[in-house]
Backbone as JSON, one array per atom type, in Angstrom:
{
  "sequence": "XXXXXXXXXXXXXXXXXXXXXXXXXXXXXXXXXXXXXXXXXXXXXXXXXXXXXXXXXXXXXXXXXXXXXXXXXXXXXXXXXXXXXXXXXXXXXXXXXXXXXXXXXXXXX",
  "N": [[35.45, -55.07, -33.81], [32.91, -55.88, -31.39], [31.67, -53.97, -28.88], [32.74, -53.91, -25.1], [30.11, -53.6, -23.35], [28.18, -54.2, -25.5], [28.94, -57.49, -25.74], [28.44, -58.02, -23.4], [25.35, -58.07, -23.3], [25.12, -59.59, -25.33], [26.16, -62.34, -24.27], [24.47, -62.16, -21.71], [22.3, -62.6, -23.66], [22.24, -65.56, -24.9], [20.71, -68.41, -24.73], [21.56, -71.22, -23.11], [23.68, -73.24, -22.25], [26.75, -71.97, -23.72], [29.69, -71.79, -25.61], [32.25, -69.29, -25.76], [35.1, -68.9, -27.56], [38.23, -66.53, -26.97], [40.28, -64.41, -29.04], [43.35, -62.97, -28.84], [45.32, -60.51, -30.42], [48.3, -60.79, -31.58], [51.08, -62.88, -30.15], [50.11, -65.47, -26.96], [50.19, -67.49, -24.15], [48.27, -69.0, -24.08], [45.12, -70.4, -24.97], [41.82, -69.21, -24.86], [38.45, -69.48, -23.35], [35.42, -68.47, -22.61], [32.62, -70.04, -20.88], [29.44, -70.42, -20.21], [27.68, -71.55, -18.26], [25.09, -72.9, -15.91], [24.55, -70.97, -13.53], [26.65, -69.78, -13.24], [30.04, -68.23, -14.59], [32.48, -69.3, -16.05], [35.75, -69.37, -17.03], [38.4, -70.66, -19.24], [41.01, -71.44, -19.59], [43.75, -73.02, -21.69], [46.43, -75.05, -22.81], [47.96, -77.29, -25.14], [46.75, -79.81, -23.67], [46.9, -79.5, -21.39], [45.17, -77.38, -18.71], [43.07, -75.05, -16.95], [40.51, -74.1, -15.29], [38.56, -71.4, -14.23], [35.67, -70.5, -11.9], [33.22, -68.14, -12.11], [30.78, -66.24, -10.22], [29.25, -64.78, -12.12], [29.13, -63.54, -15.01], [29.73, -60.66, -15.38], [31.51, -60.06, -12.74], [33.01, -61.82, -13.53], [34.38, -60.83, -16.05], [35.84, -58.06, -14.5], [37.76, -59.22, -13.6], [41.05, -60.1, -12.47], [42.62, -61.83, -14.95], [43.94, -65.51, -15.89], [47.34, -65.16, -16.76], [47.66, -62.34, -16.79], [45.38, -61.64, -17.88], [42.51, -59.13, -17.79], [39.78, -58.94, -18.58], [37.97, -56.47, -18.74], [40.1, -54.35, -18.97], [41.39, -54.64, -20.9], [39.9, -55.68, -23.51], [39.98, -54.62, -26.04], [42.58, -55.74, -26.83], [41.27, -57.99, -27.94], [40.84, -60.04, -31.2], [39.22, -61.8, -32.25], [36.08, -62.88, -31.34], [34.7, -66.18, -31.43], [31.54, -67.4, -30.9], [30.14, -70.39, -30.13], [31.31, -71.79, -31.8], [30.79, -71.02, -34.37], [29.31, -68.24, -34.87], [32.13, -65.73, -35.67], [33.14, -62.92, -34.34], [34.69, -59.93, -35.55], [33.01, -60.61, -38.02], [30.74, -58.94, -39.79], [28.29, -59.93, -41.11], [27.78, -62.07, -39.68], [27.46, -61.05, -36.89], [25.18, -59.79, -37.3], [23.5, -61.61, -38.04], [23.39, -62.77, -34.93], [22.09, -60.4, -33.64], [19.24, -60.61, -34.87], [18.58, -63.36, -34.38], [18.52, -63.21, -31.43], [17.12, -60.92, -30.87], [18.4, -58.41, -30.13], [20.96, -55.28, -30.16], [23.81, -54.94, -31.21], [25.62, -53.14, -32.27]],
  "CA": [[35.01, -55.86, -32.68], [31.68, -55.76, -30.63], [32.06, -53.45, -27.75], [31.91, -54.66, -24.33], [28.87, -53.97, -23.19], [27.9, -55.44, -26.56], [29.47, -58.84, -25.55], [27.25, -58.26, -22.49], [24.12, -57.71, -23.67], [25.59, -61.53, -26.32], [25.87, -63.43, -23.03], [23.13, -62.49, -21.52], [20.41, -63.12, -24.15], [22.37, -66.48, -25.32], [20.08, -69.27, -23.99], [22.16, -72.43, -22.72], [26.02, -72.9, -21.93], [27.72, -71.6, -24.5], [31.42, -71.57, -25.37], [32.74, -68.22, -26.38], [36.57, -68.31, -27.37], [38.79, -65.39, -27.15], [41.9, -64.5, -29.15], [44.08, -61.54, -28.56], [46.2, -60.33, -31.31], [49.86, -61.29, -30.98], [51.21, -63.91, -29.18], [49.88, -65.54, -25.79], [51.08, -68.42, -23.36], [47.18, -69.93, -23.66], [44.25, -70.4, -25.41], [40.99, -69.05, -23.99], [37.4, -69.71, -23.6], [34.09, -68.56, -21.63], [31.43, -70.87, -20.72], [28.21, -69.61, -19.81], [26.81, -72.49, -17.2], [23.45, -72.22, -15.87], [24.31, -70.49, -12.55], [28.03, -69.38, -12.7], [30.09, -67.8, -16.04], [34.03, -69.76, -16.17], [36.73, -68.72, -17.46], [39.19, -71.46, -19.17], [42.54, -71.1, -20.57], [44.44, -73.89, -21.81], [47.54, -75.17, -24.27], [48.54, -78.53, -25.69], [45.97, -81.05, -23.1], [47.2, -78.41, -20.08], [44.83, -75.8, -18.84], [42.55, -74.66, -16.2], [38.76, -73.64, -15.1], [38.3, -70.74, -12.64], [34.76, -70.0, -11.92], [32.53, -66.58, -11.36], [29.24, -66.14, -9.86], [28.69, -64.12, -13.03], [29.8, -62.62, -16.57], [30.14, -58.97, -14.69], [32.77, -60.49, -11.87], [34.97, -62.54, -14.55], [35.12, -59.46, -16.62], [36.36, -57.06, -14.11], [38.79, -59.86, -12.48], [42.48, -60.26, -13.49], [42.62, -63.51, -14.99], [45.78, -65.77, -16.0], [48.2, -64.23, -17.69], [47.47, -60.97, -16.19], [44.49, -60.47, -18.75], [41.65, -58.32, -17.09], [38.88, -57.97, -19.94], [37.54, -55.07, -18.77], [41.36, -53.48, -19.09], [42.28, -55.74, -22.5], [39.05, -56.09, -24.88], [40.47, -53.62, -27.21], [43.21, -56.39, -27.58], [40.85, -58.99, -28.94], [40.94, -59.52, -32.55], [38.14, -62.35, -32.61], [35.29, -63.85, -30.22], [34.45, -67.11, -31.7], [30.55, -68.1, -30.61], [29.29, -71.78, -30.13], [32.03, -72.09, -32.84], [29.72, -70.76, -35.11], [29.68, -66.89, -34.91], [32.86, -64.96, -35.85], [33.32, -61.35, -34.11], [33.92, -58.89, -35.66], [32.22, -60.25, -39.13], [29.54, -58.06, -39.92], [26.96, -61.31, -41.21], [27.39, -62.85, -37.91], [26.52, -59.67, -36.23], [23.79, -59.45, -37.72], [22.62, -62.7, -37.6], [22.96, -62.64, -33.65], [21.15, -59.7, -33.44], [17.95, -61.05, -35.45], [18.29, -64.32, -33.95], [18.19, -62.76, -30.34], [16.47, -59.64, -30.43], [19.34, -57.81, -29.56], [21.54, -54.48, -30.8], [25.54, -55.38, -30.75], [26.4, -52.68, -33.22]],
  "C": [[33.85, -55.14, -31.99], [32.5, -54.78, -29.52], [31.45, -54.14, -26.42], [30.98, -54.69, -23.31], [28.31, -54.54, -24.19], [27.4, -56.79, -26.47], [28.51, -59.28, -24.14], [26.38, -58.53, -22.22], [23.97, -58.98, -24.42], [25.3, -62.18, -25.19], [24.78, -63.39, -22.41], [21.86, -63.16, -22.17], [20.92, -64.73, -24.99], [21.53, -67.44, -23.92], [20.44, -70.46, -22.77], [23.91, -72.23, -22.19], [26.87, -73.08, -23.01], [28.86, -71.39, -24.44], [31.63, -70.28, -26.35], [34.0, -68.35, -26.36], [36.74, -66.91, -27.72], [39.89, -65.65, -27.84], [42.06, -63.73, -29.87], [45.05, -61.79, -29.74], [47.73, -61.0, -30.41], [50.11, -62.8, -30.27], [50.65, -64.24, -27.61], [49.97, -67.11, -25.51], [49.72, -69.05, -23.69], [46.39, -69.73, -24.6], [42.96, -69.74, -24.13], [39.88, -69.05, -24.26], [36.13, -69.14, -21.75], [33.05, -69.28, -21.87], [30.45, -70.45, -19.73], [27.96, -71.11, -19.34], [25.99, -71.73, -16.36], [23.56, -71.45, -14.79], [25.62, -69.97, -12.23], [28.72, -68.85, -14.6], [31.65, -68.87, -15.74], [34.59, -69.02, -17.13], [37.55, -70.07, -17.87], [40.1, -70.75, -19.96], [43.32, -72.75, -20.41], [45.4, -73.94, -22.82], [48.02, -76.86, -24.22], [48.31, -79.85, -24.06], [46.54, -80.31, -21.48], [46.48, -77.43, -20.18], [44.21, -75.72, -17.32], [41.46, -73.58, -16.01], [38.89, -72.62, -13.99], [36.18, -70.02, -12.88], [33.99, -69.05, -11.15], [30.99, -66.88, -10.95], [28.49, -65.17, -10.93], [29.36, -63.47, -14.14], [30.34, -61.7, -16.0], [31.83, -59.18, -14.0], [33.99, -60.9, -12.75], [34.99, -61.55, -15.29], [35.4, -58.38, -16.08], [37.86, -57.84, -12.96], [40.21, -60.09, -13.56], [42.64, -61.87, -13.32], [43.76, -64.61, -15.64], [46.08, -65.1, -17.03], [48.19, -63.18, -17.9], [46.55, -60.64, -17.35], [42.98, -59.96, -17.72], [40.75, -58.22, -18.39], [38.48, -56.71, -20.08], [38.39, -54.05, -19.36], [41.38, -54.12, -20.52], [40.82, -56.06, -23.61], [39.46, -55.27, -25.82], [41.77, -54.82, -27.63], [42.93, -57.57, -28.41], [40.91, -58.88, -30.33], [39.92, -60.55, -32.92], [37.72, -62.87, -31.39], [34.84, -64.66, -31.36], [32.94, -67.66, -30.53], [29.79, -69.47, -30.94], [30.2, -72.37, -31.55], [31.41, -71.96, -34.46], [29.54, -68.99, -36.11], [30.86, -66.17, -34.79], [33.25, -63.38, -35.74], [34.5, -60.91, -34.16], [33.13, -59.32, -37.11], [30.38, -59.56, -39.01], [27.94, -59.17, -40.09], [27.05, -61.54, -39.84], [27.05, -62.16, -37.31], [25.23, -59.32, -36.27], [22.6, -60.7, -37.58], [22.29, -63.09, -36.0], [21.87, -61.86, -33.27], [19.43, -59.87, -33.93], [17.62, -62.06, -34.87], [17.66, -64.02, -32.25], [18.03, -61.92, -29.86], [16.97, -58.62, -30.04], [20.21, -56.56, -30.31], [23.23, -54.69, -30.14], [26.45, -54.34, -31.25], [26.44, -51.11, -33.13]]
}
Protein backbone atom coordinates (compact mmCIF):
# COMPACT_ATOMS: atom_id res chain seq x y z
CA UNK A 1 0.00 0.00 0.00
CA UNK A 2 0.80 3.72 -0.90
CA UNK A 3 1.84 5.54 2.15
CA UNK A 4 -0.13 8.28 3.49
CA UNK A 5 1.33 11.09 2.52
CA UNK A 6 1.38 9.25 -0.81
CA UNK A 7 -2.49 9.13 -0.83
CA UNK A 8 -1.99 12.88 -0.18
CA UNK A 9 0.05 14.00 -2.65
CA UNK A 10 -3.12 11.21 -5.10
CA UNK A 11 -5.83 13.59 -3.89
CA UNK A 12 -4.37 16.48 -4.33
CA UNK A 13 -3.11 16.30 -7.95
CA UNK A 14 -6.48 14.28 -8.98
CA UNK A 15 -8.41 16.91 -11.03
CA UNK A 16 -12.35 16.64 -10.45
CA UNK A 17 -14.49 14.74 -7.70
CA UNK A 18 -13.28 11.63 -7.49
CA UNK A 19 -14.44 8.55 -5.59
CA UNK A 20 -11.74 6.78 -3.71
CA UNK A 21 -13.03 3.54 -1.86
CA UNK A 22 -11.40 2.11 1.12
CA UNK A 23 -11.26 -1.46 2.39
CA UNK A 24 -9.69 -2.57 5.58
CA UNK A 25 -8.67 -6.09 5.91
CA UNK A 26 -11.03 -8.19 8.02
CA UNK A 27 -14.36 -7.60 8.70
CA UNK A 28 -16.24 -4.09 9.05
CA UNK A 29 -19.92 -2.92 9.86
CA UNK A 30 -19.64 -0.53 6.44
CA UNK A 31 -18.41 0.08 3.28
CA UNK A 32 -16.36 3.23 2.65
CA UNK A 33 -15.66 5.90 0.23
CA UNK A 34 -13.92 9.50 -0.21
CA UNK A 35 -15.17 12.03 -2.50
CA UNK A 36 -13.08 14.76 -3.45
CA UNK A 37 -15.79 17.79 -4.21
CA UNK A 38 -14.63 20.97 -5.48
CA UNK A 39 -14.41 22.84 -2.13
CA UNK A 40 -14.84 20.25 0.74
CA UNK A 41 -13.30 16.31 0.86
CA UNK A 42 -16.52 13.72 2.40
CA UNK A 43 -16.29 10.93 3.89
CA UNK A 44 -19.16 8.15 3.16
CA UNK A 45 -19.74 4.89 4.68
CA UNK A 46 -22.57 2.83 3.84
CA UNK A 47 -24.20 -1.00 3.78
CA UNK A 48 -27.12 -2.58 1.98
CA UNK A 49 -29.07 1.17 0.63
CA UNK A 50 -28.10 2.53 4.47
CA UNK A 51 -25.24 4.91 4.92
CA UNK A 52 -24.11 8.34 5.55
CA UNK A 53 -22.06 11.60 4.23
CA UNK A 54 -20.05 13.63 6.78
CA UNK A 55 -18.23 16.46 5.26
CA UNK A 56 -14.52 18.20 5.79
CA UNK A 57 -13.29 21.46 4.75
CA UNK A 58 -10.39 19.34 3.50
CA UNK A 59 -8.50 15.87 2.85
CA UNK A 60 -5.98 16.90 5.94
CA UNK A 61 -9.14 17.39 8.57
CA UNK A 62 -11.03 14.01 7.44
CA UNK A 63 -7.79 12.22 7.80
CA UNK A 64 -6.90 13.19 11.24
CA UNK A 65 -10.77 12.97 12.43
CA UNK A 66 -12.26 9.80 14.03
CA UNK A 67 -14.73 8.72 11.68
CA UNK A 68 -17.65 5.99 12.04
CA UNK A 69 -16.76 3.06 13.36
CA UNK A 70 -14.05 4.53 15.34
CA UNK A 71 -11.72 4.52 12.14
CA UNK A 72 -9.21 7.54 12.31
CA UNK A 73 -7.00 7.18 9.00
CA UNK A 74 -4.28 8.81 10.22
CA UNK A 75 -4.28 6.01 13.27
CA UNK A 76 -5.64 2.93 10.78
CA UNK A 77 -4.01 3.26 7.11
CA UNK A 78 -1.73 0.46 7.85
CA UNK A 79 -5.12 -1.49 8.07
CA UNK A 80 -6.09 -0.85 4.49
CA UNK A 81 -5.56 -3.63 2.16
CA UNK A 82 -6.92 -1.71 -1.05
CA UNK A 83 -7.81 2.02 -2.22
CA UNK A 84 -9.91 1.59 -5.20
CA UNK A 85 -9.57 5.00 -7.57
CA UNK A 86 -12.43 6.36 -9.88
CA UNK A 87 -13.00 2.53 -9.84
CA UNK A 88 -10.28 2.26 -12.04
CA UNK A 89 -6.94 2.27 -10.08
CA UNK A 90 -6.22 -0.60 -7.64
CA UNK A 91 -3.74 0.26 -4.58
CA UNK A 92 -1.37 -1.41 -3.92
CA UNK A 93 -0.91 -2.86 -7.72
CA UNK A 94 2.28 -1.80 -8.87
CA UNK A 95 0.81 -0.95 -12.87
CA UNK A 96 -1.65 1.32 -11.39
CA UNK A 97 0.99 3.03 -9.44
CA UNK A 98 2.67 3.68 -11.98
CA UNK A 99 0.25 4.68 -14.23
CA UNK A 100 -0.96 7.44 -11.66
CA UNK A 101 2.26 8.65 -11.29
CA UNK A 102 2.90 9.28 -15.20
CA UNK A 103 -0.53 10.33 -15.67
CA UNK A 104 -0.16 13.05 -12.86
CA UNK A 105 3.28 13.98 -12.52
CA UNK A 106 3.50 12.68 -9.26
CA UNK A 107 5.92 10.16 -6.96
CA UNK A 108 3.56 7.62 -4.77
CA UNK A 109 6.29 5.08 -4.37
Amino acid sequence: MISIDAFLTLYDALPGEDEIELEFYGERPHDYMIIKGGDEAIFQYYRHYEGSCISFPSIRDLVAAELSDGICLARDWDELEVVIVDSTWVLPNEWDIADLERRYSITLS
